[in-house]
LOMAR-453995 format. One record per residue: x negated, y negated, z of N, C-alpha, C in turn. Coordinates in steps of 0.05 Angstrom, whole numbers, plus 5000, padded with zeros to 4 digits. Each point is the difference from the previous one (the first is absolute). Layout:
% LOMAR-453995
XYZXYZXYZ
...
***
This chain:
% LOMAR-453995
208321121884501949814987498549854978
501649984978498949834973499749785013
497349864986498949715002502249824993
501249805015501449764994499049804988
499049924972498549784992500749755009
503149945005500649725009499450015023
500450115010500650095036496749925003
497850134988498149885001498549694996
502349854976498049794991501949805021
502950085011500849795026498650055025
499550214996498049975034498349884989
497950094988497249825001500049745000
502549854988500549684989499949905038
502250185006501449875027496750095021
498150205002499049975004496949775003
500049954973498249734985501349845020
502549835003501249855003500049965030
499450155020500650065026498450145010
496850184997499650195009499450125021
500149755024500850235034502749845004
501849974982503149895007500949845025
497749814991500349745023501549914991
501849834978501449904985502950144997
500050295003501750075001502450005033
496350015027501850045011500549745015
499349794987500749705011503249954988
500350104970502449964997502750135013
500050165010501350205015500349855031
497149995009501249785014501449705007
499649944975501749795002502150004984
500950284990502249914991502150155025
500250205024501049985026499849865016
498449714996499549825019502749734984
499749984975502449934983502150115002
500450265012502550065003500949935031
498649995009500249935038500549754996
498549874991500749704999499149785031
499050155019499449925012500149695007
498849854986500049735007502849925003
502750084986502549905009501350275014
498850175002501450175018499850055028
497149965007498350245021499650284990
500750134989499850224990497450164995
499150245013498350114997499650284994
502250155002500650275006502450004970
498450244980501550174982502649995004
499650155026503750105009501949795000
499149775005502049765003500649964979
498650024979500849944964503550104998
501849884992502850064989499350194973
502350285001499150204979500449834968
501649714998498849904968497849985009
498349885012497349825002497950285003
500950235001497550135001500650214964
501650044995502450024968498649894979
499049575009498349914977497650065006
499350075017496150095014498850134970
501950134991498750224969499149724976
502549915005499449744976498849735007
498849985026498549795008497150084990
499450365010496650114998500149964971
501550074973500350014984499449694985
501349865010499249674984498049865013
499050105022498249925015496650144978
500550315005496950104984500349854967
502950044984498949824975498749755001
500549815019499849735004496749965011
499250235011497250045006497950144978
500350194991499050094976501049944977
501849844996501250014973500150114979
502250255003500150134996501650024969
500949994981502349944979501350174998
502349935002503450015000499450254986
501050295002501150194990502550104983
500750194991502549994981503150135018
497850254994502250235025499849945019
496949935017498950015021499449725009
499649925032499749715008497749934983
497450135004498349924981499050094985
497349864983498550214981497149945006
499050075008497250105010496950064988
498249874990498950084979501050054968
501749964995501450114986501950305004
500549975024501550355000503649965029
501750024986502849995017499350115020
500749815026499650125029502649805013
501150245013502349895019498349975033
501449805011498749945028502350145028
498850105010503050055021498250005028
501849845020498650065032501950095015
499550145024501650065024498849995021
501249915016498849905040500150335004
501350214991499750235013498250224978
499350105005497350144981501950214984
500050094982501250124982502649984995
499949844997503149955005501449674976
497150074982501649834976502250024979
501049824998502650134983498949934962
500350164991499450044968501649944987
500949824985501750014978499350134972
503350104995499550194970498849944985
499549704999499149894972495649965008
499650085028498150094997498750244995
501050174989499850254988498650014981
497650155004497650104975498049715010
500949835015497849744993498949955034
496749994997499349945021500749895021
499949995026500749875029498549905018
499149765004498749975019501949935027
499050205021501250075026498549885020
502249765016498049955016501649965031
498650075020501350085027498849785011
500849915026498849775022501750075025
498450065027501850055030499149785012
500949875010499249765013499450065035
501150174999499750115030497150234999
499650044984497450214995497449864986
501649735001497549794981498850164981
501350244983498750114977501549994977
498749964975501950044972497650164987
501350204981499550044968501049904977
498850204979500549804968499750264984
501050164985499350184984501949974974
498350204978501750024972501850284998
501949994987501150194991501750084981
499650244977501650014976502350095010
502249854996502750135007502450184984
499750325011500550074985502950205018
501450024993502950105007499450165019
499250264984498950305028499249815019
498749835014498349975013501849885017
502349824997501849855018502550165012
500949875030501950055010501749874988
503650025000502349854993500550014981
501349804992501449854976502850015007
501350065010501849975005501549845015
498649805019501349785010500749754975
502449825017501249894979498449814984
497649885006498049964974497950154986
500050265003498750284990497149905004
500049935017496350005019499550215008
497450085000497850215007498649925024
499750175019496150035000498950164994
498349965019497050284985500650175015
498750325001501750195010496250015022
501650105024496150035014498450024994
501650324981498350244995498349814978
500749914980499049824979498049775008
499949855020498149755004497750034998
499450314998497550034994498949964968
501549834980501449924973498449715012
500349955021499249614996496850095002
498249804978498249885005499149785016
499249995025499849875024497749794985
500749734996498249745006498950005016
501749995031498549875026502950225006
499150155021501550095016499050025035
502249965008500249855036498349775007
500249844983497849785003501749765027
496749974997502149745025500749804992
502349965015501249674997499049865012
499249744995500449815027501250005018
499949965017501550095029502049705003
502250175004502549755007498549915039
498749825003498850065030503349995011
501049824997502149885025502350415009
501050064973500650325007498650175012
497649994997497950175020499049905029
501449825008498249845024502250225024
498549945015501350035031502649935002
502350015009502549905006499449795020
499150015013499949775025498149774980
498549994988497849834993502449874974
500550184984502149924976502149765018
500850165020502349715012499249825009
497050035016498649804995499449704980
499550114980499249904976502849874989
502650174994502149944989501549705018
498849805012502749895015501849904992
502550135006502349934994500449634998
501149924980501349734997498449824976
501949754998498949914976497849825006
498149824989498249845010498050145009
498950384997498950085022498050084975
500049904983497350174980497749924998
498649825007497450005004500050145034
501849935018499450145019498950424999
502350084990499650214976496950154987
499549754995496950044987498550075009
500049685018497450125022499650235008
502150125018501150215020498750264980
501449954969498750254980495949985003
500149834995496050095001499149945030
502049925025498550035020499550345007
502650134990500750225014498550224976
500249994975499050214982496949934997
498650264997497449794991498050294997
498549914980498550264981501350244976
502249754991501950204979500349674982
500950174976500549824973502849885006
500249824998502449925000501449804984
502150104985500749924972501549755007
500349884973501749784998502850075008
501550124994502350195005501149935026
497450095015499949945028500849745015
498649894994499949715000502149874994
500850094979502849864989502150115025
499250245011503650095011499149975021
498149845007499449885034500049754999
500249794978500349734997502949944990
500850114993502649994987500649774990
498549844979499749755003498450034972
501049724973499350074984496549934988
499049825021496849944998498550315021
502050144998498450145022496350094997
499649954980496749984999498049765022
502249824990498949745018500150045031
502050215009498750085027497550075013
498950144989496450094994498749775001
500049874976498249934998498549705017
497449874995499549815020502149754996
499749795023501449704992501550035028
502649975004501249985025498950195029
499849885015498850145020502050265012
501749974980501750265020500650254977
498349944972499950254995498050145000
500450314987499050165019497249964988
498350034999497049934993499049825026
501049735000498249785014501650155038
502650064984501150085037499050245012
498550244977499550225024496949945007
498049824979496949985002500150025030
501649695024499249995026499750415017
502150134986500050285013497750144992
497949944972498350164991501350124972
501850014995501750144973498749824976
498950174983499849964976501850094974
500549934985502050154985499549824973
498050274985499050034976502250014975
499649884980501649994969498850174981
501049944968498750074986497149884991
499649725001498549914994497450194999
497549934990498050154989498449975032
499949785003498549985026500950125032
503550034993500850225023499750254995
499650044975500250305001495750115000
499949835000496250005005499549965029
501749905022499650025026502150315008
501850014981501050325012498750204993
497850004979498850224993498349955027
498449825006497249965025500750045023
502949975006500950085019500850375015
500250084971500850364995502550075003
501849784997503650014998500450044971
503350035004500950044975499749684983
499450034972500349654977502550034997
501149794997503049904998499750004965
500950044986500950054975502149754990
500049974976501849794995502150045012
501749655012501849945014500450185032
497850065005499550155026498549855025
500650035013498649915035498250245014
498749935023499050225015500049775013
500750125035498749815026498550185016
498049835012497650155025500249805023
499750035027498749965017498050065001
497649685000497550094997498549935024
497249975005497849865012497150004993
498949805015497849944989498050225005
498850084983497250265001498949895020
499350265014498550015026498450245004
497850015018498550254990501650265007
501250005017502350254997501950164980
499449774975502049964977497850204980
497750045004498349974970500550274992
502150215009500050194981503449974986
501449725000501749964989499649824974
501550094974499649784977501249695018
497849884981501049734998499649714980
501249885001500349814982499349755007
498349834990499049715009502449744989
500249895015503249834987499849725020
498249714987500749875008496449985013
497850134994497950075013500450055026
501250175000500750145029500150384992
499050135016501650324986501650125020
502550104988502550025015499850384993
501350235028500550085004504250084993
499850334994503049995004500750025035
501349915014500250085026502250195006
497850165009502550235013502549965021
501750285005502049895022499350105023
500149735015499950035025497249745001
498449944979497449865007501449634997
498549865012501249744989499049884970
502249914997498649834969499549685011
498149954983499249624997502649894972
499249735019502049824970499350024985
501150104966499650104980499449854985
497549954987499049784972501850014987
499949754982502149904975497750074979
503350254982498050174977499549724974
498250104985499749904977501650014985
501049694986502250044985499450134973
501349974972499750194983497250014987
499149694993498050034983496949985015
500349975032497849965020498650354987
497949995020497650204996498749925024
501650065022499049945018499550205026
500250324981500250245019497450194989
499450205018497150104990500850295017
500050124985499450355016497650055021
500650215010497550005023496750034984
500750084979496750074986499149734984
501449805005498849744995498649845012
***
């Protein structure tokens, strides 16, 4: 196939701009976590989306990536890209975007997200007639024909999403976590980082288990009954973004919480039984992750943002 010169100078830009498509795939997730709505819904599950609300999903990813890369307004196409017309199109189901006529002859960036497969891609493509199914439905939309996808230039293909945790949890632990009624969202909280723990856990989250519009202020320290100062007596720690949590989750050998992210551990204090596990010094003490089934100690109070008050084990 002939060299695409544009096709080339929008990847490389969008590459420059993103190049292991962390950025891309934070927006994706939050723009299905914006469509869930969680904090006034409960909502956590795709399927529950009403077919408008999953209808604007195309034009949420769409004003969501300009508003992140800033992208400028296009003629034919949503945008223009380096200088070169590129139309944007997404679908929750993988080939299965719809093309409009008027993207014809002008690049496509195609982008998929399963929320149940916690995977998305991103690819380019010249769109060119032979290559599409349809036109014939009553707004003469296309897709791509199978045989053809081998036509997209793959950005990031099957990449991971962030994981929706609350859709992937256990059924019994999810009802757990979910309790029914109003007044119950910091209760909610807690229940979320007593019960999850050694996974990222997004804001998203948080929001559709607080249902409540400070739902950050659940987390964090001050009242004794949220979740920070309330799970320490159990041993639960539950790490932020801050620089200094994510420097006790590296010493620890868990996953770093990423902006607007959590991780919780049941920990304890190093013991010589411990020394072929990472660990993290917090508080001049060095804390262990504790396994299940072992007991944990009451959990130190982490360093707030600008402390420096954590040291890896090789310190």
């Amino acid at each position: 196939m002939r060299r695409d010169a544009e096709l080339t100078i929008v990847r490389d830009h969008l590459l420059q701009l993103d190049p292991d498509g962390k950025r891309f795939a934070t927006i994706l997730r939050n723009t299905i976590d914006q469509l869930l709505n969680g904090e006034a819904t409960g909502r956590y599950d795709w399927n529950t989306l009403f077919k408008t609300e999953k209808t604007h999903a195309g034009t949420l990813v769409e004003i969501n990536l300009q508003r992140e890369f800033t992208f400028e307004d296009g003629d034919a196409t949503d945008y223009r890209i380096a200088g070169v017309q590129v139309d944007c199109k997404y679908s929750q189901r993988f080939g299965m975007w719809m093309i409009p006529p008027e993207a014809l002859g002008h690049l496509c960036l195609l982008v998929w997200a399963d929320d149940h497969l916690s995977r998305w891609s991103a690819g380019l493509m010249r769109i060119k007639r032979e290559w599409l199914n349809g036109g014939t439905n009553r707004d003469m939309k296309f897709t791509v024909k199978a045989s053809h996808r081998d036509k997209i230039f793959w950005l990031w293909k099957d990449a991971q999403l962030p994981e929706n945790v609350l859709l992937h949890l256990d059924e019994a632990i999810r009802a757990r976590i979910l309790i029914p009624g109003k007044n119950k969202g910091q209760a909610r909280v807690r229940e979320l980082f007593r019960s999850v723990h050694g996974k990222r856990i997004g804001r998203g989250v948080v929001r559709t288990a607080a249902q409540q519009l400070d739902y950050m202020a659940r987390v964090r320290e001050g009242d004794k009954g949220r979740a920070r100062p309330a799970l320490r007596p159990e041993g639960i720690i539950i790490l932020g973004d801050y620089q200094s949590h994510q420097a006790v989750a590296r010493a620890l050998g868990g996953p770093v919480p990423g902006e607007g992210e959590f991780v919780a551990h049941r920990v304890a204090r190093a013991r010589p039984e411990h020394h072929d596990r990472p660990h993290a010094a917090i508080d001049g003490d060095y804390w262990v992750i504790a396994r299940p089934g072992e007991v944990a100690d009451p959990a130190p109070r982490l360093p707030e943002a600008q402390e420096s008050r954590v040291r890896t084990a090789s310190t």
